[in-house]
N, CA and C of each residue as an Amber inpcrd file, in Angstrom:
protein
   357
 -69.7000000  15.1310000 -47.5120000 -68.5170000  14.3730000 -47.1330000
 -68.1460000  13.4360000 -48.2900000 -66.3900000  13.1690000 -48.7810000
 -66.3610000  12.5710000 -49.7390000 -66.9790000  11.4680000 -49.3890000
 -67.0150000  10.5260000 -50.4860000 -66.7860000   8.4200000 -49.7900000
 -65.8010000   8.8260000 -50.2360000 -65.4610000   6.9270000 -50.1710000
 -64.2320000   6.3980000 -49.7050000 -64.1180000   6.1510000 -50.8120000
 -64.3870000   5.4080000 -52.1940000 -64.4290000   5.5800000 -53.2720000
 -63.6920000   6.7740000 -54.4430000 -64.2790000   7.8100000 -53.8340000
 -63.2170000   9.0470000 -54.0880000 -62.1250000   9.1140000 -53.7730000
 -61.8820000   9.2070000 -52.4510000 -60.4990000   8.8910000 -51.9110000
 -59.6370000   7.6960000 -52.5250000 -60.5520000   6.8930000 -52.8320000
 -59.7100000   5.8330000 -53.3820000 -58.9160000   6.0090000 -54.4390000
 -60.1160000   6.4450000 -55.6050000 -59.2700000   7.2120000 -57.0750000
 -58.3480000   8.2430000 -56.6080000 -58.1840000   9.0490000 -55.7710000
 -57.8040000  10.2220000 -55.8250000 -56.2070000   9.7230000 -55.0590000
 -56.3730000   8.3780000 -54.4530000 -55.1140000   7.9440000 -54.0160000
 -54.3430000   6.9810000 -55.1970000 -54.9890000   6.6210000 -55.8140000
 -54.5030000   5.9510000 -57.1210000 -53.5540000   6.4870000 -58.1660000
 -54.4000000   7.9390000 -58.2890000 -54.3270000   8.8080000 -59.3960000
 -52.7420000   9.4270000 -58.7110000 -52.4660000   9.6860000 -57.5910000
 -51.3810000  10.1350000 -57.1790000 -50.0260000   9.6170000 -57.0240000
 -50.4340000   8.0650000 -57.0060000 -49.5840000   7.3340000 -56.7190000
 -49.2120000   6.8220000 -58.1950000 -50.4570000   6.9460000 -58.9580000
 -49.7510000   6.8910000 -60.8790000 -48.7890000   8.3520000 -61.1740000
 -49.1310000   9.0680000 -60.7100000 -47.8980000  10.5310000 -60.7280000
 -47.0860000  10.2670000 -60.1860000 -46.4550000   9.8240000 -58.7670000
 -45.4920000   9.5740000 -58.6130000 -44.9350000   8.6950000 -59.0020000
 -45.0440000   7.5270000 -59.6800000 -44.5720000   6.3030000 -60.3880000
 -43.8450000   7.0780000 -61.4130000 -45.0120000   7.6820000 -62.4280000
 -44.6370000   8.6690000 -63.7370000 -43.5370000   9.5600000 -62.9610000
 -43.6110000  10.0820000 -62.0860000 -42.0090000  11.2620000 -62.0120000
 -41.4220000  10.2350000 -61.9240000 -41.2410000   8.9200000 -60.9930000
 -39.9020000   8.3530000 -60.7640000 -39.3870000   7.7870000 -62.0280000
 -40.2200000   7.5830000 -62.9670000 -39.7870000   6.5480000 -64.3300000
 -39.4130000   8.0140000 -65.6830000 -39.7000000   8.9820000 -64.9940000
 -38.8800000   9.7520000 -65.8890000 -38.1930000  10.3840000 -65.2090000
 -37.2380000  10.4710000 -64.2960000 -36.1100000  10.7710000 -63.6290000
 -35.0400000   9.2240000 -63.6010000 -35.4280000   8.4600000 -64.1930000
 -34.9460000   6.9320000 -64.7150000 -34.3060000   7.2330000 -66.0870000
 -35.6630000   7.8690000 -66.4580000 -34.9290000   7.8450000 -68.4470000
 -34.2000000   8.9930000 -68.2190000 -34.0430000   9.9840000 -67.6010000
 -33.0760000  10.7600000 -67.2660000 -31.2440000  10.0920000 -67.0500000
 -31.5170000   9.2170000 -66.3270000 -30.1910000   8.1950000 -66.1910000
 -29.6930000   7.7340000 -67.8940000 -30.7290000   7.4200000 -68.2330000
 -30.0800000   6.2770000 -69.5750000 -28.8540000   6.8320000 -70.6460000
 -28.8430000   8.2230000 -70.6810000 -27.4540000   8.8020000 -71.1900000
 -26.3520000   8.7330000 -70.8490000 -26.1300000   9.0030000 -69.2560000
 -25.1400000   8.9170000 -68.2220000 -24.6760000   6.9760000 -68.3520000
 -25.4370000   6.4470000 -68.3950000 -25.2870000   4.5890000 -68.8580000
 -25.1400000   4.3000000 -70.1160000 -25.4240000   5.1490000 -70.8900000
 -24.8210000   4.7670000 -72.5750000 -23.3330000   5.0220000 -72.2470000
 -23.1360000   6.2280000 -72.0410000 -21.9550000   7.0860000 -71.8210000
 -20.6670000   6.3640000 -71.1760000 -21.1730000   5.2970000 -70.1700000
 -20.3780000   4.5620000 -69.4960000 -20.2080000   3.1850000 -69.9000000
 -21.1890000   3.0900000 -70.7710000 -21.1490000   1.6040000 -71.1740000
 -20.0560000   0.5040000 -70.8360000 -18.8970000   1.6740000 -71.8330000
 -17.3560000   0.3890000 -71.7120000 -16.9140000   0.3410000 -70.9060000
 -17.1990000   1.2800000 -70.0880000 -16.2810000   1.4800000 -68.6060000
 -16.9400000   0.3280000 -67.6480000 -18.0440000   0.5240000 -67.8200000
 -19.6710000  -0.6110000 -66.9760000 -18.8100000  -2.3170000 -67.3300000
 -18.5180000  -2.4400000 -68.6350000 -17.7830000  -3.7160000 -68.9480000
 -16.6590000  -4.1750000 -68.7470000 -15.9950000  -3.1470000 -69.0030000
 -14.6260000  -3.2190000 -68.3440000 -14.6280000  -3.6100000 -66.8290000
 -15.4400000  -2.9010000 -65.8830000 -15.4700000  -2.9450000 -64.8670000
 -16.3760000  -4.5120000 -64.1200000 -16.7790000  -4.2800000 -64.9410000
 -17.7260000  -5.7100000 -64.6130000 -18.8320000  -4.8560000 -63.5170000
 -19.1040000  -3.8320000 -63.8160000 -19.9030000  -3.2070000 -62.4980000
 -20.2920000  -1.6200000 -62.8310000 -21.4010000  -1.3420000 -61.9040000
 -21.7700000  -0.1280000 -62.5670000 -21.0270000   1.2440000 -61.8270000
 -20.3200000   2.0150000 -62.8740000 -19.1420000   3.1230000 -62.6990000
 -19.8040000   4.0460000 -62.1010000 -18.7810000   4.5380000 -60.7390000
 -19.3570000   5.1510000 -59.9210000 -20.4170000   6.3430000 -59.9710000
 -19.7720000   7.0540000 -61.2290000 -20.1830000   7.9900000 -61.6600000
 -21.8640000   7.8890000 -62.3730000 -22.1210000   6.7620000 -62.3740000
 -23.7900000   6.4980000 -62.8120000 -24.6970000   6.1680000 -61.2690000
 -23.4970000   5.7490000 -60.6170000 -24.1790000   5.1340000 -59.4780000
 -24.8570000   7.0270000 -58.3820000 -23.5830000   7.7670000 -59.0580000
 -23.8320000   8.9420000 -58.3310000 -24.5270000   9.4860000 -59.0020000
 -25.3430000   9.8330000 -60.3340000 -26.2080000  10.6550000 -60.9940000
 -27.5470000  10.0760000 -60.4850000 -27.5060000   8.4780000 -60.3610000
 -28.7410000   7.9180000 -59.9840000 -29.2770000   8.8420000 -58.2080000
 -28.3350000   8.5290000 -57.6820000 -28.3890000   9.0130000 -56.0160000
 -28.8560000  10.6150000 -56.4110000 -27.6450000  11.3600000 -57.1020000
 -28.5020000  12.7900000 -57.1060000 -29.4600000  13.0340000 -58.1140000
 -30.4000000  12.2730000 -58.7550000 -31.6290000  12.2350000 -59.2530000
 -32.7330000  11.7400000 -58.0860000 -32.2070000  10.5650000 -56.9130000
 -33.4740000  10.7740000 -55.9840000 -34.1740000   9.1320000 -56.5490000
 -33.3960000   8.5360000 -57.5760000 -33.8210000   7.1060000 -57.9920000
 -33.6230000   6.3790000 -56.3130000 -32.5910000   5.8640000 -55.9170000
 -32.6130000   5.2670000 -54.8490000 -33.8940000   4.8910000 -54.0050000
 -34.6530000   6.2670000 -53.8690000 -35.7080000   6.1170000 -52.8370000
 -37.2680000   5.5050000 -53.3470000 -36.9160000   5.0120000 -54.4160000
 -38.4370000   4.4610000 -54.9160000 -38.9530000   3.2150000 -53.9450000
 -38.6130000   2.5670000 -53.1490000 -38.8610000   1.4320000 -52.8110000
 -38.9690000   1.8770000 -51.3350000 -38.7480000   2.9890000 -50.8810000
 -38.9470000   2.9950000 -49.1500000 -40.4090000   4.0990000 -48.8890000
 -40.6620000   3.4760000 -48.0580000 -41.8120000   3.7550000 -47.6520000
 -41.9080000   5.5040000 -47.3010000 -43.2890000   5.9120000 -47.8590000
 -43.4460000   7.3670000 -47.6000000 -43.2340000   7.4410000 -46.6770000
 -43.9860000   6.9270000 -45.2440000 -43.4470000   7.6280000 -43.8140000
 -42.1040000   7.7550000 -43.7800000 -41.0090000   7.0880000 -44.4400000
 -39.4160000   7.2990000 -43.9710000 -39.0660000   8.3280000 -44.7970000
 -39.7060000   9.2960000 -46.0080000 -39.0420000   9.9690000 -46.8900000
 -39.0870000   9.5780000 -48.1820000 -38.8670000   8.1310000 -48.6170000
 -39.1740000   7.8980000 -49.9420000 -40.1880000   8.0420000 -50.6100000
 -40.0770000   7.5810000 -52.0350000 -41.6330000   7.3940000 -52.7450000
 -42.6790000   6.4030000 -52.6770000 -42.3530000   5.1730000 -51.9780000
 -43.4250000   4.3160000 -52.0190000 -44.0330000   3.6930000 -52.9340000
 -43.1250000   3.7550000 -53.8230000 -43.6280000   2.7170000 -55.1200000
 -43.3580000   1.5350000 -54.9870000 -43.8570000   0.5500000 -55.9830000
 -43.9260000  -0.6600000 -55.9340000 -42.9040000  -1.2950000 -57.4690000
 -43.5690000  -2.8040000 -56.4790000 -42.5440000  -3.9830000 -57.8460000
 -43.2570000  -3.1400000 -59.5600000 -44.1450000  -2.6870000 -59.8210000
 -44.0010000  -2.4200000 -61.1840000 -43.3180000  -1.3220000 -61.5600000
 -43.4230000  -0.6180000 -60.8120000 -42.3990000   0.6060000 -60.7710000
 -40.4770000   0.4450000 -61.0150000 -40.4150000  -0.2490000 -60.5280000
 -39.1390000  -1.2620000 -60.5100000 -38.7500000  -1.8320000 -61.5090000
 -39.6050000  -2.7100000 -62.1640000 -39.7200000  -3.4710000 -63.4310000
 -39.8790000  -2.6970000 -64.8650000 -40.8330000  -1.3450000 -64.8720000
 -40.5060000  -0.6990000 -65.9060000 -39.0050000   0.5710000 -65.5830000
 -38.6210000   0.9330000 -64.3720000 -37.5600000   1.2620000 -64.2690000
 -36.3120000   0.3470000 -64.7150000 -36.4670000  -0.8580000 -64.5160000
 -35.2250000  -1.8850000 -65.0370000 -35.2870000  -1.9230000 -66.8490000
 -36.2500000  -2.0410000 -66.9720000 -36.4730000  -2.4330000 -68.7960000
 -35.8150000  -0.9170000 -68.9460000 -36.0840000   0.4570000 -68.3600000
 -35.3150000   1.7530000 -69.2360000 -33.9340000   1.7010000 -68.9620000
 -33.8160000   1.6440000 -67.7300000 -32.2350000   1.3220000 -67.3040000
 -31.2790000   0.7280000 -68.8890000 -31.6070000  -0.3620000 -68.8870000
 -31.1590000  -1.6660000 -69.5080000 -31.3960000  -1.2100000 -71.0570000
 -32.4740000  -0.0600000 -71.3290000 -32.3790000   0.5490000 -72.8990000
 -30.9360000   1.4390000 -73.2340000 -30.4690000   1.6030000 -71.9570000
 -29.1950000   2.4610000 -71.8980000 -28.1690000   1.3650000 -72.2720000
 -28.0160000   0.2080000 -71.2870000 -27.1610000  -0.5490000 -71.4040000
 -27.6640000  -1.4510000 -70.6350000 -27.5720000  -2.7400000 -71.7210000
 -28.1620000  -4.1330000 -71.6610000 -27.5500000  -4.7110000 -71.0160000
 -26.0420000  -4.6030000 -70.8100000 -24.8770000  -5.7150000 -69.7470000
 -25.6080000  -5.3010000 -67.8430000 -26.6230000  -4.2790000 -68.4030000
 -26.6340000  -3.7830000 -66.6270000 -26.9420000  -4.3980000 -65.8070000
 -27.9390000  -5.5580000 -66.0070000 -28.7610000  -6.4560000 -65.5200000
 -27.4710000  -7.9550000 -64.9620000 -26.2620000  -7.7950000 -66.0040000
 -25.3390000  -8.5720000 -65.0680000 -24.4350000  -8.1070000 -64.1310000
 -24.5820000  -6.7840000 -64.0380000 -24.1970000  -6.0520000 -63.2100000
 -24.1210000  -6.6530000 -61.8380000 -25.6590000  -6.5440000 -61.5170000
 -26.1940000  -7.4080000 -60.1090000 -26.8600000  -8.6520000 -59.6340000
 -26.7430000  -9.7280000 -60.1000000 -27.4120000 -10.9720000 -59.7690000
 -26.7630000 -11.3630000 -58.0520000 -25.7330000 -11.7750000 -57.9330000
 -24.8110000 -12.2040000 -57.1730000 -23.9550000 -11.5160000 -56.6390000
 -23.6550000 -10.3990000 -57.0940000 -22.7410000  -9.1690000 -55.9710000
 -23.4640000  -7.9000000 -56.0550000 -24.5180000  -8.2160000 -55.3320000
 -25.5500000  -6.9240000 -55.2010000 -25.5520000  -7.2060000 -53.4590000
 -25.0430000  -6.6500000 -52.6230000 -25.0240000  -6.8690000 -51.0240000
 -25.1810000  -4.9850000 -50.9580000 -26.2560000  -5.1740000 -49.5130000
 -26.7260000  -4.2310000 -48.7200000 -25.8360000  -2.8380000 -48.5450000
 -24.4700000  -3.6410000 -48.2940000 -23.2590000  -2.7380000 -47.4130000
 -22.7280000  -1.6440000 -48.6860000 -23.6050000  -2.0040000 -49.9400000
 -22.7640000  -1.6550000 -51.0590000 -23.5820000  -0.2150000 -51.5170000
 -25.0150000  -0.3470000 -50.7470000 -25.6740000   0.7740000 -50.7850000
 -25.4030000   2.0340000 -49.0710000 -24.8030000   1.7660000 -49.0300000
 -24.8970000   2.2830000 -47.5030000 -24.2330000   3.8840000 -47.5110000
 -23.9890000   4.2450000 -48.5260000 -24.1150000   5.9170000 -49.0210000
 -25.1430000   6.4830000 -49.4890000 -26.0570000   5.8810000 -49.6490000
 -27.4660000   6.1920000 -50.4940000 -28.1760000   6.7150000 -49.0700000
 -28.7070000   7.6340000 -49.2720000 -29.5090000   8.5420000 -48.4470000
 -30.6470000   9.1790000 -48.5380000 -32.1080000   8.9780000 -48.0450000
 -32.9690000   9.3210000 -47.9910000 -33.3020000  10.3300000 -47.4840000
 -33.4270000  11.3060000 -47.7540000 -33.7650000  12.7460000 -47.5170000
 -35.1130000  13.0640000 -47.4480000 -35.5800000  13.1360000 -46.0120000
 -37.5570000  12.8520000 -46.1190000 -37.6310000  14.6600000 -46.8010000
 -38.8040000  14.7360000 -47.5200000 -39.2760000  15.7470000 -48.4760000
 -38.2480000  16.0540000 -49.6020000 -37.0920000  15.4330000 -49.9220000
 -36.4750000  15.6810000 -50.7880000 -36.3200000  14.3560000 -51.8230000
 -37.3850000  13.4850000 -52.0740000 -36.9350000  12.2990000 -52.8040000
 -36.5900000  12.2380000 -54.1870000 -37.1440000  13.2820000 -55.0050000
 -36.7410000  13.1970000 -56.3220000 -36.1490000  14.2150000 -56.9300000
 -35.0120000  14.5510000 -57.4120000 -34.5560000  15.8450000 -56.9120000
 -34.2620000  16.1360000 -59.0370000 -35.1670000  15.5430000 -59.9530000
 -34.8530000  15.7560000 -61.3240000 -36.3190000  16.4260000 -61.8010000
 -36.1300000  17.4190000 -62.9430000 -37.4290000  17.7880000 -63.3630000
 -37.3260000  17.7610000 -65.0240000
């Protein structure tokens, strides 16, 4: 019978793979955000069209919990996803301080067994 010890690494080790797919289905984005840059400034906001490559890459779902469908990653996951983001385009981060509200994600859709949909 394993221990728990095993299980432990072996839950670690999986959850460092899924971090690693989600942070390279991230740097996957950073072209689509160069690309938009002026439009991102102009707009004062991020152009729809990045907001939709992110959704059909499967980024969205890093933060919701496996039982609902997502990936279940955490705040570091997040934090090196923001630093690649922001290698695309640095204004991104003023993107959202203060007009980042809930209602604004409410097309984003979690698809249980389908969370990351880039290879």
């Amino acid at each position: 019978m394993p221990d728990q010890r095993s299980a432990d690494v072996r839950s670690i080790e999986e959850f460092e793979e899924r971090t690693e797919a989600f942070l390279d289905c991230v740097r996957q984005l950073v072209p689509a955000l160069r690309d938009h840059a002026r439009e991102a400034e102009d707009l004062r906001a991020t152009p729809e069209a990045v907001v939709e490559k992110a959704a059909d890459l499967g980024i969205f779902s890093a933060m919701v919990p496996r039982r609902w469908g997502g990936l279940g990653l955490g705040v570091r996951a997040l934090a090196e996803a923001a630093r690649i983001l922001c290698s695309g385009d640095v204004s991104l981060d003023a993107h959202f301080p203060d007009r980042t509200r809930l209602d604004d994600c409410q097309d984003a859709v979690v698809v249980p067994g389908e969370n990351l949909r880039c290879s």
